[in-house]
BADREN-859147 format. One line per field, with one value per residue (C-alpha): residue in one letter; x, y, z. Coordinates in nm, 2 decimals, padded with zeros to 4 digits, m for minus. Example, Ala and Ser with C-alpha at 12.3 -4.5 7.8 and 13.67 -1.06 7.14 Angstrom:
<recs>
res = a / s
xx = 01.23 / 01.37
yy = m00.45 / m00.11
zz = 00.78 / 00.71
</recs>
This chain:
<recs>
res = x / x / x / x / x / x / x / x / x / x / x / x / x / x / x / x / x / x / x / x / x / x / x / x / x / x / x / x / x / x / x / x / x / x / x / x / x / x / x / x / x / x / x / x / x / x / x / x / x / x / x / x / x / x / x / x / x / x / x / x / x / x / x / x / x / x / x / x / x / x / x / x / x / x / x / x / x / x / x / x / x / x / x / x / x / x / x / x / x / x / x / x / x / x / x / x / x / x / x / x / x / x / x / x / x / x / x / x / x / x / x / x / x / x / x / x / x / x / x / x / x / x / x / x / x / x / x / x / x / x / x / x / x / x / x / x / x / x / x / x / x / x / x / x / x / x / x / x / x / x / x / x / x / x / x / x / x / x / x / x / x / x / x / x / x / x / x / x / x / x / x / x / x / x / x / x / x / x / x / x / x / x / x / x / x / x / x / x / x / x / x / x / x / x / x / x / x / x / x / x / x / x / x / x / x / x / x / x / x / x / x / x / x / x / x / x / x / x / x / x / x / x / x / x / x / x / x / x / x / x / x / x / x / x / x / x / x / x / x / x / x / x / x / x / x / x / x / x / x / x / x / x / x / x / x / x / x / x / x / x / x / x / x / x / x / x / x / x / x / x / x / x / x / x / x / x / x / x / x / x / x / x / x / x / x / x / x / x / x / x / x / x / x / x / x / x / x / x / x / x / x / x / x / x / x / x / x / x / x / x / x / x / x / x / x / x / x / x / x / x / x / x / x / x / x / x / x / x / x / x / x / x / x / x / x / x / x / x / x / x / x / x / x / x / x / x / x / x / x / x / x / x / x / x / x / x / x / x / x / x / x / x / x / x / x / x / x / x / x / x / x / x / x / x / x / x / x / x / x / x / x / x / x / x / x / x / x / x / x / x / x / x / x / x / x / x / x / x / x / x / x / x / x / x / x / x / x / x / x / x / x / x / x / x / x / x / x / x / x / x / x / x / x / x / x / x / x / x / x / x / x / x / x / x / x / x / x / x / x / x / x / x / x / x / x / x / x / x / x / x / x / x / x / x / x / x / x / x / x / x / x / x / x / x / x / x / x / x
xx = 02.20 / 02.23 / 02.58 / 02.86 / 03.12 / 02.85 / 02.82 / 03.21 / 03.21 / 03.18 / 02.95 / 02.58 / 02.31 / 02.15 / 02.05 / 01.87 / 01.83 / 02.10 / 02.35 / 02.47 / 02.57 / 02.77 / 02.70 / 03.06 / 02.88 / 02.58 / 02.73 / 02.98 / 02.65 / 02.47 / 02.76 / 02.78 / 02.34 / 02.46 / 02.74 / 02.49 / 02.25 / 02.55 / 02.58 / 02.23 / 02.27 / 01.97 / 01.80 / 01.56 / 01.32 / 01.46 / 01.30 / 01.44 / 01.45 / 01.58 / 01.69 / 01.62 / 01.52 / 01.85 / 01.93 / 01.59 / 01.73 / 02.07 / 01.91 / 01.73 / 02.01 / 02.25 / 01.95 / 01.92 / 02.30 / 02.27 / 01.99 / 01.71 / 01.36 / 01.37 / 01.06 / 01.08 / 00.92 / 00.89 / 00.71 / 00.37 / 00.34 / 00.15 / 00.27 / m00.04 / 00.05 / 00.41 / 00.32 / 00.22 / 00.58 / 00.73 / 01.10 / 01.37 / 01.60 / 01.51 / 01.82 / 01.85 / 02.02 / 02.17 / 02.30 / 02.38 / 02.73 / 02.63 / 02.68 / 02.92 / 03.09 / 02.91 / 02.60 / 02.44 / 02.25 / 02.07 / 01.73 / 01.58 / 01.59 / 01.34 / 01.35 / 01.29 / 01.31 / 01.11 / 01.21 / 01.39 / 01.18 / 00.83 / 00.83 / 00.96 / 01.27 / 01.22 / 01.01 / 01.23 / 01.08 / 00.72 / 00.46 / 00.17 / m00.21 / m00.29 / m00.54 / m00.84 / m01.06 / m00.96 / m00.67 / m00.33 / m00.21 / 00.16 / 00.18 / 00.48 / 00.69 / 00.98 / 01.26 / 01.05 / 00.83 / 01.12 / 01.24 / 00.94 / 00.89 / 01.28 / 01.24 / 00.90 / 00.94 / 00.62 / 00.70 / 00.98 / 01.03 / 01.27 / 01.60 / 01.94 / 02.12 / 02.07 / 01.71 / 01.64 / 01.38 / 01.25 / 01.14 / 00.84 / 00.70 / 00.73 / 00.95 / 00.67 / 00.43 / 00.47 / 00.53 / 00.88 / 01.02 / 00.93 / 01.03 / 01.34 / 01.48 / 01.38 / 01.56 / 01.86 / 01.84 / 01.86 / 02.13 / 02.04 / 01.97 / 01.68 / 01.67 / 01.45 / 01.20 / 01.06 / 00.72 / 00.45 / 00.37 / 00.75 / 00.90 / 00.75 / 00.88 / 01.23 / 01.10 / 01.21 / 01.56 / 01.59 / 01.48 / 01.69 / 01.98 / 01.97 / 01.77 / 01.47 / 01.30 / 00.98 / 00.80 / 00.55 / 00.29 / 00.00 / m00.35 / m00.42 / m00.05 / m00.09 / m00.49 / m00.29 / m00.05 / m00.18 / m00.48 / m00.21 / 00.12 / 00.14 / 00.47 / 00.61 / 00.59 / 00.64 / 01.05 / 00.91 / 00.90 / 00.70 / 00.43 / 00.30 / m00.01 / m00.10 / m00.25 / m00.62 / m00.84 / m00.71 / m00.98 / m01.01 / m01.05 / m00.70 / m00.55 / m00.77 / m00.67 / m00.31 / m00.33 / m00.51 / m00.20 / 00.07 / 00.18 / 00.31 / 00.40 / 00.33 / 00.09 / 00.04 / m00.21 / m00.13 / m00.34 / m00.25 / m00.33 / m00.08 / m00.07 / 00.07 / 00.40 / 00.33 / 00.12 / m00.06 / m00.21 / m00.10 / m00.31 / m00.09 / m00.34 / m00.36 / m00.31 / m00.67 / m00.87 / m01.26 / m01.34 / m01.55 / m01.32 / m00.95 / m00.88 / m00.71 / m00.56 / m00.45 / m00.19 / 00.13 / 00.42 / 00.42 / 00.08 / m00.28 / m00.64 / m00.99 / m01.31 / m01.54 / m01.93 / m02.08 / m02.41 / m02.57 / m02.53 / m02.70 / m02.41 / m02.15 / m01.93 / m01.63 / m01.51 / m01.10 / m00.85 / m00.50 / m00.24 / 00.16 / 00.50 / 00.41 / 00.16 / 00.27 / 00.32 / m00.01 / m00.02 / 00.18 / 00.08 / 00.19 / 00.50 / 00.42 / 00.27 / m00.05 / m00.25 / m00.11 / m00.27 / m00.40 / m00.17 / m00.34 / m00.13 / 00.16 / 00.10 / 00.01 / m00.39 / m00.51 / m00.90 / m00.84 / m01.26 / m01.27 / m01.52 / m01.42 / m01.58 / m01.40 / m01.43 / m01.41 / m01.07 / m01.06 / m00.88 / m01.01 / m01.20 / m01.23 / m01.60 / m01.58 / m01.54 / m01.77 / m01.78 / m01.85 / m02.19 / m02.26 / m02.58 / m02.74 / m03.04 / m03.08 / m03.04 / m02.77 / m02.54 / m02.27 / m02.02 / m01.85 / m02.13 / m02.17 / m01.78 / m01.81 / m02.09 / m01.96 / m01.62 / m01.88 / m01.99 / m01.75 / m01.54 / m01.48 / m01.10 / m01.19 / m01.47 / m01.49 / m01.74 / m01.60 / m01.86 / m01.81 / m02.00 / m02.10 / m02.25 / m02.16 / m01.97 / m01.89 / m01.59 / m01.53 / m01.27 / m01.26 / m01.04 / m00.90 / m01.08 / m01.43 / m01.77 / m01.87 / m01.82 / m02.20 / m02.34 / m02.12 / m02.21 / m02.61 / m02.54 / m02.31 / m02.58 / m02.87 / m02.67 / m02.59 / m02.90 / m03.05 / m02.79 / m02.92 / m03.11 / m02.86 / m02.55 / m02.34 / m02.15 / m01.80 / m01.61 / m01.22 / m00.93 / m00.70 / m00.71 / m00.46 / m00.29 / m00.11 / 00.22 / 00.17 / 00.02 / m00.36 / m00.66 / m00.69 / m01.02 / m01.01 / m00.84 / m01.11 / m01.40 / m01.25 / m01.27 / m01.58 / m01.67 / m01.53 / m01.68 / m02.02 / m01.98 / m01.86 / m01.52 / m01.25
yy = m07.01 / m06.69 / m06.77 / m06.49 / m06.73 / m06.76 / m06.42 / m06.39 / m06.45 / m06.19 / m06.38 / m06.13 / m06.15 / m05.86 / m05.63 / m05.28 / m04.97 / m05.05 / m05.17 / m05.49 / m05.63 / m05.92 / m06.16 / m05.96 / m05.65 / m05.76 / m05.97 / m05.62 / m05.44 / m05.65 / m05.67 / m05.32 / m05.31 / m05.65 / m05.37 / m05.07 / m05.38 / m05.46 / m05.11 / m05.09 / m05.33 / m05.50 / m05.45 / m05.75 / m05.58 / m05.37 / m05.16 / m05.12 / m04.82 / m04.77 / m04.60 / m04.94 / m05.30 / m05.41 / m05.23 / m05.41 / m05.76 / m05.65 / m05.52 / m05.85 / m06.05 / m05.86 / m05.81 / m06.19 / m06.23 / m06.01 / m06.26 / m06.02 / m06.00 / m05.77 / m05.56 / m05.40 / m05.01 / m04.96 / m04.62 / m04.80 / m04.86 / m04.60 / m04.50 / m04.76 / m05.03 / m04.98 / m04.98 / m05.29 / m05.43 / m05.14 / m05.14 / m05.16 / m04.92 / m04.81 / m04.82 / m04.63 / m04.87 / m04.68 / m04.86 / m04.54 / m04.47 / m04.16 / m04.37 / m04.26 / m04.45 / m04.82 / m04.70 / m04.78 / m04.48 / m04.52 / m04.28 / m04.35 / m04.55 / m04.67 / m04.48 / m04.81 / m05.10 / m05.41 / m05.72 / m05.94 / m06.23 / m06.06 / m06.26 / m06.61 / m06.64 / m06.85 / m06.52 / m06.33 / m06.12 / m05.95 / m06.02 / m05.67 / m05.77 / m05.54 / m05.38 / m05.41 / m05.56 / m05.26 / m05.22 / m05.40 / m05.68 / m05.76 / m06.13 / m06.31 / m06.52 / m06.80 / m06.92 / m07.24 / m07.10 / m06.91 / m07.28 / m07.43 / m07.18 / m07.20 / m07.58 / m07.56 / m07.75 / m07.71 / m07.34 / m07.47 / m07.42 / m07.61 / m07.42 / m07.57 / m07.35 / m07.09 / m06.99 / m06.58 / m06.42 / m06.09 / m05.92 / m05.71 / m05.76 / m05.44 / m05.57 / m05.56 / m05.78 / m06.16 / m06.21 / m06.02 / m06.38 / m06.57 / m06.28 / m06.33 / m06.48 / m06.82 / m06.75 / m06.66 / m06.93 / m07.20 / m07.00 / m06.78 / m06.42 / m06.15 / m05.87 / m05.62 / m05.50 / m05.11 / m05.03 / m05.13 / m04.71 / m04.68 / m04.88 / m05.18 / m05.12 / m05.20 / m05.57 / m05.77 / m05.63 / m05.70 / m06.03 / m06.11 / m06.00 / m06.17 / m06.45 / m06.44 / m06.73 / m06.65 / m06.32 / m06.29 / m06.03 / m05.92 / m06.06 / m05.69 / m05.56 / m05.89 / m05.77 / m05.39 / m05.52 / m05.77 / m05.53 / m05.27 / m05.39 / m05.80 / m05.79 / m05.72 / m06.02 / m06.22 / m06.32 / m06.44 / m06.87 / m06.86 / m06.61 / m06.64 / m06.47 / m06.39 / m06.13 / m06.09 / m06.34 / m06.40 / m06.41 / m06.63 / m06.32 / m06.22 / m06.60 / m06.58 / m06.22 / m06.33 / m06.63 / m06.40 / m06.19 / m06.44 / m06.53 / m06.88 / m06.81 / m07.10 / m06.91 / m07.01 / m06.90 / m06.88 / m06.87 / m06.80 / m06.56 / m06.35 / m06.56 / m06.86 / m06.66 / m06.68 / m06.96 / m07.25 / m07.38 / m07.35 / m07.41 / m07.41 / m07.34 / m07.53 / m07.39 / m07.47 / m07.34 / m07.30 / m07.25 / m06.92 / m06.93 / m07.00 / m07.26 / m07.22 / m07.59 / m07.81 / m07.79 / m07.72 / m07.99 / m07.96 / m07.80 / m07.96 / m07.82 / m07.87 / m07.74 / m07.66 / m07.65 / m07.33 / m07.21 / m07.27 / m07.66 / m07.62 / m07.41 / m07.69 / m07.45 / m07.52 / m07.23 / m07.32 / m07.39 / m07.39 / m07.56 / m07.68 / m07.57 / m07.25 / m07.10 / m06.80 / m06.79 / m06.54 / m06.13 / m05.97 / m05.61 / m05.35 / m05.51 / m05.88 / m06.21 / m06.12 / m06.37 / m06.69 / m06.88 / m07.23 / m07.56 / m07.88 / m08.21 / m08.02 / m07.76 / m07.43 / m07.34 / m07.05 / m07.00 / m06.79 / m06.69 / m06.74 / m06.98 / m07.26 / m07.54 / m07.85 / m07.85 / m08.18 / m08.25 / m08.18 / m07.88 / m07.59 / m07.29 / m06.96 / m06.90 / m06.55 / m06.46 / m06.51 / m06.10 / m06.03 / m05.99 / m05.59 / m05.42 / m05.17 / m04.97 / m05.23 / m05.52 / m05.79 / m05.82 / m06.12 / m05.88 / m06.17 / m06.32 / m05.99 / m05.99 / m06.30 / m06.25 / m05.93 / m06.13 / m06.38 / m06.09 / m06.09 / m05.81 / m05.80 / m05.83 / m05.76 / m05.65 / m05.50 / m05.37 / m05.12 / m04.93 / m04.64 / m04.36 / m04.23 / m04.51 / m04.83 / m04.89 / m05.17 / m05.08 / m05.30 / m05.29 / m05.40 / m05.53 / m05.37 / m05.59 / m05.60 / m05.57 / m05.22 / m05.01 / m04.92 / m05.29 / m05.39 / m05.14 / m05.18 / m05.57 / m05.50 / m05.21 / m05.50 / m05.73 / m05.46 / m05.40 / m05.72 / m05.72 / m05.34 / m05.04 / m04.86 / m04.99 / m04.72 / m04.89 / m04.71 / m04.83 / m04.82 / m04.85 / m04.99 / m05.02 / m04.84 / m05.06 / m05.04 / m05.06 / m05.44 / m05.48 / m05.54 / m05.31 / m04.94 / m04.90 / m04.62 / m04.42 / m04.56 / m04.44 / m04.07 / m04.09 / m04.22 / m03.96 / m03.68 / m03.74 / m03.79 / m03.46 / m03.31 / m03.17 / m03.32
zz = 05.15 / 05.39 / 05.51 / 05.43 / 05.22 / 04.98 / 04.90 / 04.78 / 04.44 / 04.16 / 03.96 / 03.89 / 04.14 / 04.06 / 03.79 / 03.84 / 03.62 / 03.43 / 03.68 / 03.72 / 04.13 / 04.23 / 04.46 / 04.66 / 04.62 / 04.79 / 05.04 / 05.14 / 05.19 / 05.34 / 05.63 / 05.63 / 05.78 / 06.01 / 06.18 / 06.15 / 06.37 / 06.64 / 06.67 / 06.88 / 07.17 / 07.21 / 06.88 / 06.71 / 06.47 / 06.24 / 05.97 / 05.65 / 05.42 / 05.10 / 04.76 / 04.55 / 04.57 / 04.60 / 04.93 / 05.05 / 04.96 / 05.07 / 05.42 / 05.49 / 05.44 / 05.65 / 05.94 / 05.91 / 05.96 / 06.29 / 06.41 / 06.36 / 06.25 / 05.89 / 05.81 / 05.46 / 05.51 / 05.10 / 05.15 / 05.21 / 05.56 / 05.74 / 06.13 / 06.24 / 06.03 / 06.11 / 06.50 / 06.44 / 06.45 / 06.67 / 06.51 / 06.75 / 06.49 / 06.18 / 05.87 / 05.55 / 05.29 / 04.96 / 04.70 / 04.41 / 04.31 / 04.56 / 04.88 / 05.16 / 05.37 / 05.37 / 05.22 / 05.58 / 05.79 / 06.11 / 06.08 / 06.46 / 06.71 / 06.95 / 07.30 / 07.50 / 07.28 / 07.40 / 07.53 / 07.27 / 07.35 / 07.27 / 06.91 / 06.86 / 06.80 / 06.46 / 06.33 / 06.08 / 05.85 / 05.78 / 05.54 / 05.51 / 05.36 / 05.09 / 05.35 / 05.10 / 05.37 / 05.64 / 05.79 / 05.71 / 05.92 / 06.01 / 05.92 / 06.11 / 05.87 / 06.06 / 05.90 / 05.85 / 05.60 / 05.37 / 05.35 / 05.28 / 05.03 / 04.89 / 04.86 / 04.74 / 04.39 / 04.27 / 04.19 / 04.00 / 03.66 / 03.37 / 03.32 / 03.16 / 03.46 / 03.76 / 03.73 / 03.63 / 03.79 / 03.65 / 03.96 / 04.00 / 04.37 / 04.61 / 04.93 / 05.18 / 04.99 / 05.01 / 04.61 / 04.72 / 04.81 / 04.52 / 04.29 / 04.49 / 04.71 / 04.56 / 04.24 / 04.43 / 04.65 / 04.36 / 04.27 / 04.05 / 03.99 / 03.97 / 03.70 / 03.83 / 03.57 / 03.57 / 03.71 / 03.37 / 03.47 / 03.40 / 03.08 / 03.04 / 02.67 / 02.84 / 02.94 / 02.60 / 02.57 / 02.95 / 02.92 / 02.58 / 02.71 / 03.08 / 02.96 / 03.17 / 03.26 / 03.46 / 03.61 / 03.85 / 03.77 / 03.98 / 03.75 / 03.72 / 03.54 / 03.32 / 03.22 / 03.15 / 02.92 / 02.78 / 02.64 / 02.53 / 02.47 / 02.46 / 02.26 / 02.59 / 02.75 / 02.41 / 02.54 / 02.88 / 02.88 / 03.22 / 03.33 / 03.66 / 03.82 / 04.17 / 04.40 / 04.26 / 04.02 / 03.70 / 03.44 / 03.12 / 02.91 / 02.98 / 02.91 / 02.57 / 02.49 / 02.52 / 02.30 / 02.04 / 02.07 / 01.98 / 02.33 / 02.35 / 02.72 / 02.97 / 03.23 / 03.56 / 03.83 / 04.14 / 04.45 / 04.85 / 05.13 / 05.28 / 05.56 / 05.40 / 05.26 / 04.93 / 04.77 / 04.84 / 04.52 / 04.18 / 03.83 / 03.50 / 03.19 / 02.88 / 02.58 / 02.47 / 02.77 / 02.74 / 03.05 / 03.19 / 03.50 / 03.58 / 03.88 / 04.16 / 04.14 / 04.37 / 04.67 / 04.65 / 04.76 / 05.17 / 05.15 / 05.30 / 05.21 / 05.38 / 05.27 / 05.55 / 05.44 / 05.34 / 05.44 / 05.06 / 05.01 / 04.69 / 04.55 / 04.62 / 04.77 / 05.11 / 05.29 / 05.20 / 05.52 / 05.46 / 05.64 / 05.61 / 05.63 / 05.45 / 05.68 / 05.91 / 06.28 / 06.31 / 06.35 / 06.50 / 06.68 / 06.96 / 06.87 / 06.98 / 06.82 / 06.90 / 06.73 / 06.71 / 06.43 / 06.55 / 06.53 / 06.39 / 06.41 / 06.42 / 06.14 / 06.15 / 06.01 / 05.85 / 05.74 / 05.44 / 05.41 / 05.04 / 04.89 / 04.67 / 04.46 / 04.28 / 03.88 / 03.70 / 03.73 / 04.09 / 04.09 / 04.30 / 04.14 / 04.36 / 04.37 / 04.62 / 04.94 / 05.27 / 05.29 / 04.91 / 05.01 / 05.03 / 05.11 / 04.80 / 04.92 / 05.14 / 04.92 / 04.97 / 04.64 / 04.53 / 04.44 / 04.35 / 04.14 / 03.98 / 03.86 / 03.76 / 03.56 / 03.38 / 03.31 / 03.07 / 02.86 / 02.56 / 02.53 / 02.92 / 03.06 / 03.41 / 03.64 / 04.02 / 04.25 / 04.50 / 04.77 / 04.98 / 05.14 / 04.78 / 04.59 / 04.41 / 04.13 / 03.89 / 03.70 / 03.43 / 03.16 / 02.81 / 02.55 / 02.24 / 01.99 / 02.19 / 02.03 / 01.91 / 02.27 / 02.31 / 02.26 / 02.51 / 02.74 / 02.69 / 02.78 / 03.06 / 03.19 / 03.17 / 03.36 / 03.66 / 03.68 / 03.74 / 04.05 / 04.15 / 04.03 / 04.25 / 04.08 / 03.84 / 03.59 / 03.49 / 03.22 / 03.23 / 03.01 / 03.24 / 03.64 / 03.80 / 04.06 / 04.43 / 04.50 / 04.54 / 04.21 / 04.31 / 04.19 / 04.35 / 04.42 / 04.63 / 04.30 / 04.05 / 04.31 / 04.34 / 03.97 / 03.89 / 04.13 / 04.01 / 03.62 / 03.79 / 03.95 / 03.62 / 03.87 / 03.60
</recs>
């Protein structure tokens, strides 16, 4: 899949603001940052930098040629996190008609790079956690999982040829190899699609033209445009969700719309490379929540008891081919995660219960619990709840030093605006007195795709203040 004769051919691997890049192209480049890696004797972990996607993809191919360990440095990764991994060498790919020379420049280079041997040798790339319970972690990801996850036929979908991706993912989030590298793995290619704060008008003549078979979309960017502009994901066969909760209001909202899409949720932390469980909706779904579903192919669950029986809730283990080596920090796996009968565990801390049919339904996390004037809350139970009231795409709770806030969004053919509020208002306050409730018109999102609550706290903030 990786090896160098298979990158010879001038058949389109890659399509990006316009331009279209052959599988030759990609494969001359990709030498080019393997040569820039001989160049540094002793070098494992190198960090990538550059002017596109492509010269990410490109960079991780040619790092893995030069047996090394690829970590993507999209612009996200602050010094800490970054220290984490403790590059041997860090490279600047460019990939505009601009480029000089191979298109390959070294930025630094670490003064006394650490032993080669200080992360398993099977480790090759690096998956960051959004960070939204404290600081990111560096989550170690072998050449096992990639497989796993390449093979993985469960996020298959049916194609007469090569499969086309429409990639979305940023490079150092783990949707990055299913927005990718899978689709080129079977073959096929990726057509990167602009930011949805870009052109997301630019989707359906993208997708026409190159014949795009799936996307992957964070829940929040599918909530955005689905409220605003569905017609942009009308030409898209397969619609797949990850990152954050999807809700039924969104699936509903979109059927309203027109959209005959097949949609998909997806569910997995981080630490298991990309997914775990997969739910595909129906096109009649009633349902106040959206499942989790069942395991993937390769993939095992267990549900350890949680503390409220009564609530018929399991604490959800993961385990399988697809879970990570552990965390890796001050340069080193650190944290091995646990082996079991061979396979590698992870506790993932969200709470789960079985509907019906057996499929799993994500029913919170074991931290959603947050104190308010000294009163415990279900942040969780209050989303939920919000995302019941009609009119209500989405719903979180964010706390910091200057109060609490549920911020909840709603749709563009909800209830008259002030009855919906009144309910909603009633509702937060039968969680807290102390709770502010801030209605949004869209949440702005991370690089990764998932809510920014920080932002949506300065600005709820800021228009308490009156300071706009």
């Amino acid at each position: 899949m990786i090896g160098e004769h298979r990158w010879r051919s001038a058949g389109t691997v890659w399509v990006e603001e316009g331009r279209e890049y052959s599988r030759e192209r990609v494969g001359g480049l990709a030498a080019a940052v393997r040569r820039a890696v001989g160049r540094c004797e002793g070098a494992r972990v190198v960090c990538l930098r550059a002017d596109s996607r492509l010269g990410f993809f490109a960079g991780q191919l040619g790092v893995w040629w030069a047996d090394g360990l690829a970590v993507a440095d999209d612009g996200s990764l602050a010094p800490d996190v970054l220290d984490r991994v403790r590059p041997d060498v860090t490279l600047f790919v460019r990939t505009g008609a601009a480029a000089e020379g191979d298109g390959v420049e070294e930025v630094s280079r670490a003064a006394e790079p650490l032993p080669t041997d200080r992360i398993p040798a099977d480790v090759v790339a690096v998956n960051f956690t959004s960070g939204s319970t404290g600081r990111r972690k560096a989550v170690a990801v072998t050449r096992g999982n990639l497989l796993a996850l390449f093979a993985c036929r469960g996020l298959d979908v049916p194609t007469d040829g090569a499969p086309t991706a429409g990639g979305f993912a940023a490079p150092a989030f783990d949707g990055w190899w299913f927005d990718t590298w899978k689709a080129v793995a079977a073959g096929g290619r990726v057509v990167r699609l602009p930011h949805v704060n870009e052109d997301v008008f630019a989707w359906p003549e993208l997708a026409e033209r190159y014949s795009i078979d799936r996307v992957l979309l964070p829940a929040a960017v599918i909530t955005t445009v689905v409220g605003a502009v569905p017609e942009c994901l009308a030409g898209i066969p397969w619609i797949f969700s990850g990152g954050e909760q999807f809700h039924a209001a969104t699936y509903r909202q979109a059927r309203h719309a027109g959209l005959t899409s097949r949609f998909v949720n997806l569910y997995g932390p981080t630490e298991a490379t990309f997914a775990t469980h997969r739910y595909d909706l129906p096109a009649e779904f009633t349902a106040d929540t959206v499942p989790i579903g069942t395991p993937l192919d390769g993939c095992d669950q267990t549900l350890l008891p949680a503390e409220d029986p009564a609530r018929h809730l399991g604490h959800l283990v993961v385990s399988g081919p697809l879970v990570c080596a552990g965390y890796l920090d001050g340069g080193r796996l650190a944290e091995p995660f646990p082996v079991h009968r061979g396979q590698a565990t992870y506790r993932t801390g969200d709470l789960v219960r079985r509907d019906a049919s057996g499929a799993l339904v994500y029913a919170g996390r074991q931290d959603s619990q947050i104190k308010v004037n000294g009163t415990r809350v279900d942040t969780a139970a209050l989303q939920s709840a919000a995302c019941g009231v009609l009119g209500v795409l989405n719903c979180r709770v964010a706390q910091d030093a200057r109060g609490t806030v549920a911020f909840v969004q709603l749709s563009r053919d909800a209830p008259p605006r002030e009855a919906v509020r009144a309910e909603l208002e009633t509702l937060v306050r039968s969680f807290s007195d102390a709770i502010r409730l801030h209605l949004v018109h869209a949440f702005p999102t991370k690089a990764g795709g998932k809510i920014d609550l920080h932002s949506l706290m300065d600005d709820a903030h800021m228009e308490g203040t009156g300071k706009r």
